[in-house]
TIGUVO-374727 format. One record per residue: x, y, z of N, C-alpha, C in turn; residue in three letters. Coordinates in steps of 0.2 Angstrom, whole numbers, plus 5000, padded with zeros to 4 digits. Each point is the difference from the previous one (the first is absolute). Layout:
N
XYZXYZXYZala
...
//
This chain:
504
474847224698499950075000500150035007unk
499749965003499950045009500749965004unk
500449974996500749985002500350064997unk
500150024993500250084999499950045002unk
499650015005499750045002500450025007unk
499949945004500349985006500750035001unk
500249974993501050004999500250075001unk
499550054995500350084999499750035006unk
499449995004500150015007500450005005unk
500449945000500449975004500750054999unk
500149994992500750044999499750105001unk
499850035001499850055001500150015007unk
499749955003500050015008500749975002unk
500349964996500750005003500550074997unk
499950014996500450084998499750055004unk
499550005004499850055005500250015007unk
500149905001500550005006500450024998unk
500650004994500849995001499950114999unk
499550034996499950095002500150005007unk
499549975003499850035008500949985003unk
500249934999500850015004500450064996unk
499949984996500550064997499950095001unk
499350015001500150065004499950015008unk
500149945002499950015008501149984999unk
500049974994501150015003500150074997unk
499950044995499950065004500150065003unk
499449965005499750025006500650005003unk
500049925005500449995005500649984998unk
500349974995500749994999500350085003unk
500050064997500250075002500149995007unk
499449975004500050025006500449975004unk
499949924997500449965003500950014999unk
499850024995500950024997500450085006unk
499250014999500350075005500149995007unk
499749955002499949975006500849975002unk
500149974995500749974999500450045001unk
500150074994500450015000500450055007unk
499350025004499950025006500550005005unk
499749935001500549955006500649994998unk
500249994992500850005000500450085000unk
499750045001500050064999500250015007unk
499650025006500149975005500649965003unk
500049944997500549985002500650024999unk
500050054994500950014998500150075003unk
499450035004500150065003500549995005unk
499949935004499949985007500749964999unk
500250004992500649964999500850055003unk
500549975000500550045003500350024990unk
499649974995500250034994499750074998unk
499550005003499650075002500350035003unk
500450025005500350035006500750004995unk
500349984997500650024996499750024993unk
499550004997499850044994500050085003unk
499650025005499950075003500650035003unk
500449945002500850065003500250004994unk
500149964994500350044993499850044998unk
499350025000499650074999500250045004unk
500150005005500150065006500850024998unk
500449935000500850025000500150044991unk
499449994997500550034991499750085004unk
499650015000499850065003500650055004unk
500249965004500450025006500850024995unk
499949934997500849984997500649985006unk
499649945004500349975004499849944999unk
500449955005499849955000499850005007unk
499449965000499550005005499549945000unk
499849965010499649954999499450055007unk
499649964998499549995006499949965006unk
500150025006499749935004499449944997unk
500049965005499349954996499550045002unk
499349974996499350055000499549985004unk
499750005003499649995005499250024999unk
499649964997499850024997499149975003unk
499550065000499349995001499650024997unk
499549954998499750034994500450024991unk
499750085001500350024992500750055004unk
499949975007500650085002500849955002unk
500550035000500649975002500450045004unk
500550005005500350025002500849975001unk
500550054998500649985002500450035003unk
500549965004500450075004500650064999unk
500049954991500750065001500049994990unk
500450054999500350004991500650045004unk
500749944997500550045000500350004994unk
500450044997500550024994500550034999unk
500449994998500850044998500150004993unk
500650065000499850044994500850034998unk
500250024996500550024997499850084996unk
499650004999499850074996499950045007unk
499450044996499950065005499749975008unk
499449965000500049945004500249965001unk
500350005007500649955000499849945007unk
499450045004499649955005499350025001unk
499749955000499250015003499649965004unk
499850015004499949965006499350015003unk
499549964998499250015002499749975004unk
499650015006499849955006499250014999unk
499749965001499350015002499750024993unk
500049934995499650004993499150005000unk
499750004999499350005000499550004995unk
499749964995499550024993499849954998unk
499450024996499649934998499950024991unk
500049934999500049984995499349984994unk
499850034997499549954996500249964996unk
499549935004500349934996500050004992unk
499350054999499749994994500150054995unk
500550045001500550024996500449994996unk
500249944999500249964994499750014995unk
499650015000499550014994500150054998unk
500250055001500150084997500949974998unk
500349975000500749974999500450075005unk
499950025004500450025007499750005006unk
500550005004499749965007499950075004unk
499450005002499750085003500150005007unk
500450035002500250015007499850075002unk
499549975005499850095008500750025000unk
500050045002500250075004500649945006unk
500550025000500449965002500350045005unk
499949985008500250045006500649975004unk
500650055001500649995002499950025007unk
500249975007500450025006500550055000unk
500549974997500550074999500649974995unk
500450064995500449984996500750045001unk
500649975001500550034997500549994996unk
499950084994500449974994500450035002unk
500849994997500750014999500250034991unk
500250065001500250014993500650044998unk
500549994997500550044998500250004993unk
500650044999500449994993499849934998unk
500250004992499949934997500649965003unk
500249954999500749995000500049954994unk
499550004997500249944993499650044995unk
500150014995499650024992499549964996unk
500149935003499649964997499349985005unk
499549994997499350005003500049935004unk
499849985005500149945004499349974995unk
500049944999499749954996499649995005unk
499249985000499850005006499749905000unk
499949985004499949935001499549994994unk
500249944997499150014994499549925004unk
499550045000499449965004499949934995unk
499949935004499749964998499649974996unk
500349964996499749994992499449945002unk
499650014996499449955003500049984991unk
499949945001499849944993499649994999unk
499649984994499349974999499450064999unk
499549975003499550025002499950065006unk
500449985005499750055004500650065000unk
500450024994500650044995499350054998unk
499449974997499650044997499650045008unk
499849985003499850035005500250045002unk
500649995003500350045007500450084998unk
499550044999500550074999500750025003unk
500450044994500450035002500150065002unk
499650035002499850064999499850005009unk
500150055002499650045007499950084999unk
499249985002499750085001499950035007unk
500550045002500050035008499650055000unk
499650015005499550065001500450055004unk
500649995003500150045004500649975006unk
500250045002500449975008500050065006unk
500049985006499850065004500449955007unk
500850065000500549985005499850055007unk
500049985005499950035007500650025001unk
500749984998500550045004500649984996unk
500050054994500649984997500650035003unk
500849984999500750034999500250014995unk
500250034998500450014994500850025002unk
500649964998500750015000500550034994unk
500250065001500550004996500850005002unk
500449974995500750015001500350014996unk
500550075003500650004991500650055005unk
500550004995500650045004499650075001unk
499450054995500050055001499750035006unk
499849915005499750015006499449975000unk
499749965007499449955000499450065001unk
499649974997499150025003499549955001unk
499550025005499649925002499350045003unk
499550004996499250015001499849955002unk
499650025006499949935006499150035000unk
499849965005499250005002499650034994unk
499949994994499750024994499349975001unk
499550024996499449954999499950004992unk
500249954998499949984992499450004997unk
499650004994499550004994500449984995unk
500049944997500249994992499549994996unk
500050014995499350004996500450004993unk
499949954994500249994995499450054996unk
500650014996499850054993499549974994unk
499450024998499949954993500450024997unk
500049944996500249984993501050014999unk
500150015008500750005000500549955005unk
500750024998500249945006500250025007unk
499850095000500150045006499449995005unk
500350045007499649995008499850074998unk
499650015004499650085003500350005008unk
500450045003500450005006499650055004unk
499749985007499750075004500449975007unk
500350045004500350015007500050055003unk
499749975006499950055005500249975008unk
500350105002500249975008500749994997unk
500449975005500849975001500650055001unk
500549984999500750055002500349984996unk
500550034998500750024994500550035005unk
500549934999500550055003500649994994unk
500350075000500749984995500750035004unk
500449974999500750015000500050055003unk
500450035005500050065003499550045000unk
499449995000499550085000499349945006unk
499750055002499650005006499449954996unk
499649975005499549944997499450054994unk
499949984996499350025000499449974998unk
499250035001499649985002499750004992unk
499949954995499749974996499350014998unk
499950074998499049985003499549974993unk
500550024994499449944995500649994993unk
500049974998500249954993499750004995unk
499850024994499649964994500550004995unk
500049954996500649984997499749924997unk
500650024993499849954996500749955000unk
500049925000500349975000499949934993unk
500750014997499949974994500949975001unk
500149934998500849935002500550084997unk
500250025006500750035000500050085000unk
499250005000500150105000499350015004unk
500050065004499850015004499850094999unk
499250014999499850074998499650025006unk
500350065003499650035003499550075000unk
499349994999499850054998499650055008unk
500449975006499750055006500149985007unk
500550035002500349975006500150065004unk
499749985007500050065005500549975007unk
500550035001500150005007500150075004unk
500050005006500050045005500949995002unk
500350045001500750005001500350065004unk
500449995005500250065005499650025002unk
499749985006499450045001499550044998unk
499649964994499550044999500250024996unk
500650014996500150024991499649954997unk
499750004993499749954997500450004993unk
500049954998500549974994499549964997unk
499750044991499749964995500749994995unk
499849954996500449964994499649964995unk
500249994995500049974993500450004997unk
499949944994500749974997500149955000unk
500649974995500149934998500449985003unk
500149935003500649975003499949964996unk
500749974996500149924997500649945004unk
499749975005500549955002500349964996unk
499850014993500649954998500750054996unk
499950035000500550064997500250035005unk
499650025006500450045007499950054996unk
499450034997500050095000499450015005unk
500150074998499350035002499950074999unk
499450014999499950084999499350005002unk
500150075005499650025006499750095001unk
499550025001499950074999499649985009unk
500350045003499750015008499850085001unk
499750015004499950075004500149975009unk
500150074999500349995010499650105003unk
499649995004499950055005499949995007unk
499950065003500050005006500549985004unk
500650004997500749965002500350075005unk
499849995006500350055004500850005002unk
500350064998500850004996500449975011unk
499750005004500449985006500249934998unk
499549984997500149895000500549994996unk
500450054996500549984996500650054998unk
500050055005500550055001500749975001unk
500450035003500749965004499850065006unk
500349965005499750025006500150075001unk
500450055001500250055002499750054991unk
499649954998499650084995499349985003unk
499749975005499449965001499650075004unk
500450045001499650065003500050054999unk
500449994992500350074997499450024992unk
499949934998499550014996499649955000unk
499150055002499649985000499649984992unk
499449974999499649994996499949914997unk
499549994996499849944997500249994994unk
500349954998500349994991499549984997unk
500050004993499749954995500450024994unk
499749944998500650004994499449944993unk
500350024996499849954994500649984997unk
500049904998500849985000499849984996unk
500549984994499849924995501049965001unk
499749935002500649985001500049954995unk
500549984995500349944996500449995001unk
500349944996500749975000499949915004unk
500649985000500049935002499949995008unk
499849945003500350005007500149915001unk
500550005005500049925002500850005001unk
500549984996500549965002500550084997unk
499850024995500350074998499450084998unk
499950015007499350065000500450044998unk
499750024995500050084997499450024998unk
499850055007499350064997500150034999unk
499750044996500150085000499250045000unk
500050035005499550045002500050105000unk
499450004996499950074998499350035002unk
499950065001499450035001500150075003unk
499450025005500150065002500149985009unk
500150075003499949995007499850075003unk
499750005004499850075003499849995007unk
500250065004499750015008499650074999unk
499449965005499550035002499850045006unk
499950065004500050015005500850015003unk
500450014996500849995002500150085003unk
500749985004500150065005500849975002unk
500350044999500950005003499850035008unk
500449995003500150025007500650005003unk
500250035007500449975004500850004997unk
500250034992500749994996500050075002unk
500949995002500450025002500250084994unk
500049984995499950064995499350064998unk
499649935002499250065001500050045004unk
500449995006500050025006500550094999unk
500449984993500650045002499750084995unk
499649964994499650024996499450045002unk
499849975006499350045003500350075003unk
500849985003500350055005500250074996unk
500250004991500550024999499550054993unk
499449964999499550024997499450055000unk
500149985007499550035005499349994998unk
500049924998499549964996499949925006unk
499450035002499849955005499649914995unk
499950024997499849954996500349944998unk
500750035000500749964998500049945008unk
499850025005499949955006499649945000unk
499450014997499749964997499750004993unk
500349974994500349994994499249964997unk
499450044999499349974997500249984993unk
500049924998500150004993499250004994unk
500050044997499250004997500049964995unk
500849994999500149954992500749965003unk
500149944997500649975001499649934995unk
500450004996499949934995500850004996unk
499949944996500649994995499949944994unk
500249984995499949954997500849955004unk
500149944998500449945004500149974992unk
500549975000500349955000500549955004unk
499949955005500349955004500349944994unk
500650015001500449944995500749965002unk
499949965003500749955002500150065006unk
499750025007500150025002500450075000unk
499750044994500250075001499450044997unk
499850065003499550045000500150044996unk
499450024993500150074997499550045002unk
499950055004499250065000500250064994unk
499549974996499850054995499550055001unk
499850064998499450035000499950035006unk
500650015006500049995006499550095003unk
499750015003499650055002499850005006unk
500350065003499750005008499950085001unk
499350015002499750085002499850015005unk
500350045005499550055004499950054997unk
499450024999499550074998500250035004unk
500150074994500350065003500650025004unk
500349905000501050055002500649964996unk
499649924997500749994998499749934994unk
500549984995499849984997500649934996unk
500049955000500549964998500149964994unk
500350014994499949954995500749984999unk
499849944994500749964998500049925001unk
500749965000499849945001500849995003unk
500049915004500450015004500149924998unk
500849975001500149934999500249975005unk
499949965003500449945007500249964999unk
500649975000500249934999500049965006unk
500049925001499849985007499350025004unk
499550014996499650045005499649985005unk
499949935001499649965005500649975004unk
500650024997500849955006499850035008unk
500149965002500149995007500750005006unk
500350014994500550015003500650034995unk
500850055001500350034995499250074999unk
500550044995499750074998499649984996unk
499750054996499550004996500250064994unk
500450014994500550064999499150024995unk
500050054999499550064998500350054997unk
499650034993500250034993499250055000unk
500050054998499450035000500050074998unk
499750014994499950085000499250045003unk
499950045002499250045002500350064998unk
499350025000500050064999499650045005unk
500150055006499850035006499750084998unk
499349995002499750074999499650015006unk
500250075001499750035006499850064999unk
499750025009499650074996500450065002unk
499950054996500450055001500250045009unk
499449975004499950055009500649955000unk
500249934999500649955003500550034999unk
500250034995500750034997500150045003unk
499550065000500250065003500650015007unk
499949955002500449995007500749954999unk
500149974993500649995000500450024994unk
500450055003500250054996500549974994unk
499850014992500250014996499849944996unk
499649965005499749944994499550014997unk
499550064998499550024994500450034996unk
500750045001500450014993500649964999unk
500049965001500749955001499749924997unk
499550005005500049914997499249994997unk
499650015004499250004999499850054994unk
500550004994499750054994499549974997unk
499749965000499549994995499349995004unk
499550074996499349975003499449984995unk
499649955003499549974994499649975009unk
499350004997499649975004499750045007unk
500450065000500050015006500450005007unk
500649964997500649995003500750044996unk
500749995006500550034996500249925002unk
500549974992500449965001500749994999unk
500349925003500550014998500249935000unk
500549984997500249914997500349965008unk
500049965002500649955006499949954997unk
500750015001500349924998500249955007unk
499849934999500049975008500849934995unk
500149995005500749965001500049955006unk
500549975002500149985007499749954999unk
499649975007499749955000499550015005unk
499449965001499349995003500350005009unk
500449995001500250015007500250065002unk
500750024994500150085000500150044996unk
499350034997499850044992500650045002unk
500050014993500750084998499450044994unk
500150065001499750034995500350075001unk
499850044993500550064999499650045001unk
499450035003499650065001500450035005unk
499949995008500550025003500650055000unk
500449934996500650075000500050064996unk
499549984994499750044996499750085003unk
499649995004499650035006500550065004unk
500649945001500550045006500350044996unk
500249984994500550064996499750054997unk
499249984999499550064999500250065006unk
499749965006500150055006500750065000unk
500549954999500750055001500150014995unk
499550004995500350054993499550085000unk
499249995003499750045000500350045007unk
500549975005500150055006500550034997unk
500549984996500550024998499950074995unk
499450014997499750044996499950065004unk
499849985006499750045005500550045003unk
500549994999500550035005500150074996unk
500250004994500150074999499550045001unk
499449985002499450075001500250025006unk
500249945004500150025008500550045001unk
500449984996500850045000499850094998unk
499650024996500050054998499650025004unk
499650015005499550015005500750015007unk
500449974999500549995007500550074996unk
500250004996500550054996499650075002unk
499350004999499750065001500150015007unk
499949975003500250025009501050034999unk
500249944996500850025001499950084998unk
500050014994500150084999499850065003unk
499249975003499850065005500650005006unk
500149945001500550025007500850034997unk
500249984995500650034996500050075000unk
499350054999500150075002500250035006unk
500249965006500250025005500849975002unk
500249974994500950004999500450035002unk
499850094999500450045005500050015009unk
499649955001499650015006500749955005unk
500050015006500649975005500049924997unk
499249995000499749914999500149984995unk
500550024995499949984991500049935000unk
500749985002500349934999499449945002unk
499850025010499549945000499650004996unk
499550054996499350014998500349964993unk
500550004996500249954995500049945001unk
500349985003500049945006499349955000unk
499550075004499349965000499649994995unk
500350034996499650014994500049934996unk
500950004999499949914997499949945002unk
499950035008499949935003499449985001unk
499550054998499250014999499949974994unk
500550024994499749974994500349944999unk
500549955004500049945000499649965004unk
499850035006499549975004499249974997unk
500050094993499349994998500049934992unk
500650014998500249964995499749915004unk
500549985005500249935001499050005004unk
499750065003499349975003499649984993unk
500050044996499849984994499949954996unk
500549984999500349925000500049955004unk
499850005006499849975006499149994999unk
499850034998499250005002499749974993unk
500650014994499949964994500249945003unk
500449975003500249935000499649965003unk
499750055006499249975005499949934998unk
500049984993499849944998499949954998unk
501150015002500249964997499949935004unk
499950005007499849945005499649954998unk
499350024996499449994998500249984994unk
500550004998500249994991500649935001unk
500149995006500549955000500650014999unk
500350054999500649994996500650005003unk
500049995007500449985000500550075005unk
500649995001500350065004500350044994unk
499950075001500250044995500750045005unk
500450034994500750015003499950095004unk
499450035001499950055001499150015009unk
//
């Protein structure tokens, strides 16, 4: 009985030992395992299959092909000296110096490998047209077998990257551009496979136009398209230049909505108007269409000057003299805007509008072809319409009943039509003007004539007198002298009007 007794004792207390190992494996088998898996974890950070699992991640990204120098590694942090890549698509080169970011070992656990905030020296990419349509296949990372297959994540979670001095290259036929001394922020998107872009500081320079000064970035970047929701630079002096819009590198489009102020009209004049007219531009543009190996934009909006003022032209000068309108010397514009079209380089101004309060007033729209050439004419097609005020007319005879019939607003108007080209306008008011003048002198002569007759006749009652014959004599040499002044004093204006030499 006390031997039964004994045995289930025995067997009790041996089930109790094999509970107690079994909840101390457990315990420490996890830990041990953790332990384990720790250091092999570790190891394959520090492995160079490590170092080519992360250049395929960075190169599918990029859509290059791209490695890393070796890692150099303290601690949970590494450093490496460079990531280079080439590229066939929109990025075609990328080039990184001075890698820095630490790792938590024990992130394997979460099945992705948790990488800090990853700090760069300095970066320059290279980007242009595509020249292939096919997506570069990016290197595929290192297959691991077995056991440590279940461990090692494919996955990386990046908190961030933060470049001290990035470059940006572009090339295409439509002309190079390159943003230098930039300071970069990347910050990934939740739950997406896009960056959060912030930039500030750097220069922009593009293809024939002056550097400009880059002052901030914010922009989304998602493999081949590129959205910008606020970009500010400073340009010409002090103009400031905001933008939004899409750019897609791999299509070569874009579509862009900018404003531009404070653009003072000297920084972009052609010399010899650079002190003819005064004031500041601004404008609202939306540009679309393609760019790269075949650019076509096409840009539309408005444009207006501010504080604008004509001076120092040769015609204001003739207009002030002829008018007896001192105003016309110095030409205040109160209003000066227009709507735009820019397309394959030729200009439409639509809506076109230019006023000085209380003397002159200009509507209509005008075409150029070649308009930014730099060399060769620039040919120009244009109708306006010209309103002015009545004190102007008075002095040039016979243009309030001859051309300037129509009144609205305050003004009398009348239609010009423009020709010729941007070098040497032709327009039809002018002559318009001058055959007004010698139609309204021409008018004028028989009143003169009849005033000169009356002198004739009174001297004709002394016909019987010794003097008959001269006193006839004077009499029509009086009434052609008064005719041809008459028509003299009407031509006054013709010099002012350009026309040119007249047969009289």
């Amino acid at each position: 009985m006390a031997r039964s007794r004994r045995s289930r004792r025995s067997a009790k207390s041996s089930r109790a030992r094999w509970i107690g190992w079994g909840v101390a494996g457990l315990v420490v088998v996890p830990i041990l395992m953790g332990g384990v898996a720790t250091i092999l974890a570790k190891r394959y950070l520090r492995s160079d299959a490590f170092r080519e699992f992360l250049a395929s991640k960075v190169s599918r990204v990029l859509q290059v092909d791209g490695e890393f120098a070796p890692f150099s590694w303290t601690d949970a942090s590494f450093y490496s000296d460079y990531f280079m890549g080439r590229g066939e698509n929109a990025v075609q080169k990328v080039e990184a110096q001075g890698i820095r970011t630490t790792i938590d070992f024990s992130s394997f656990k979460r099945e992705a490998w948790d990488v800090e905030e990853i700090t760069i020296n300095r970066v320059v990419l290279a980007l242009g047209s595509s020249q292939s349509n096919q997506m570069i296949p990016p290197p595929a990372p290192p297959s691991s077998r077995g056991f440590l297959a279940r461990l090692i994540p494919q996955k990386v979670a990046l908190k961030g990257i933060q470049i001290a001095d990035f470059e940006c290259q572009w090339r295409g036929e439509g002309g190079d551009a390159k943003a230098s001394d930039l300071v970069v922020a990347l910050t990934p998107m939740s739950g997406d496979d896009g960056w959060q872009l912030h930039v500030q500081n750097g220069e922009l320079r593009l293809a024939d136009y002056e550097p400009m000064h880059l002052e901030r970035l914010h922009a989304r970047l998602r493999p081949g398209e590129f959205f910008i929701t606020d970009a500010g630079l400073e340009i010409l002096n002090h103009a400031s230049l905001t933008t939004a819009g899409d750019v897609n590198l791999e299509r070569g489009q874009l579509t862009l909505r900018s404003r531009v102020d404070k653009l003072r009209g000297d920084r972009i004049w052609r010399e010899d108007w650079k002190q003819r007219i005064l004031g500041t531009l601004y404008a609202d543009i939306k540009t679309e269409g393609r760019f790269g190996s075949e650019t076509k934009l096409t840009h539309t909006g408005s444009v207006g000057l501010e504080n604008g003022m004509l001076m120092a032209l040769p015609v204001l000068e003739k207009l002030a003299n002829h008018t007896k309108t001192e105003r016309f010397r110095r030409l205040v514009l109160d209003k000066a805007e227009a709507d735009f079209v820019l397309k394959e380089d030729r200009l439409w101004l639509e809506n076109l509008l230019i006023q000085s309060d209380g003397l002159l007033r200009v509507e209509g729209s005008i075409q150029v072809d070649h308009a930014f050439s730099k060399a060769g004419s620039r040919p120009l097609i244009g109708v306006l319409e010209i309103g002015v005020v009545h004190d102007v007319l008075k002095w040039l005879p016979g243009a309030e009943k001859r051309v300037f019939t129509e009144g609205r607003s305050g003004f009398l108007w009348t239609t010009m039509r423009l020709g010729g080209t941007v070098e040497a306008p032709e327009e039809d008011l002018s002559p318009r003007l001058g055959k007004a003048a010698i139609e309204e002198t021409i008018e004028a002569v028989p009143e003169a004539a009849i005033e000169t007759s009356r002198t004739l006749l009174d001297t004709a009652t002394g016909l019987l007198g010794p003097n008959a014959g001269s006193a006839i004599d004077d009499a029509g040499d009086q009434l052609i002298d008064q005719a041809e002044g008459v028509i003299q004093e009407g031509l006054r204006l013709v010099p002012m009007l350009d026309l040119g030499e007249r047969p009289f």
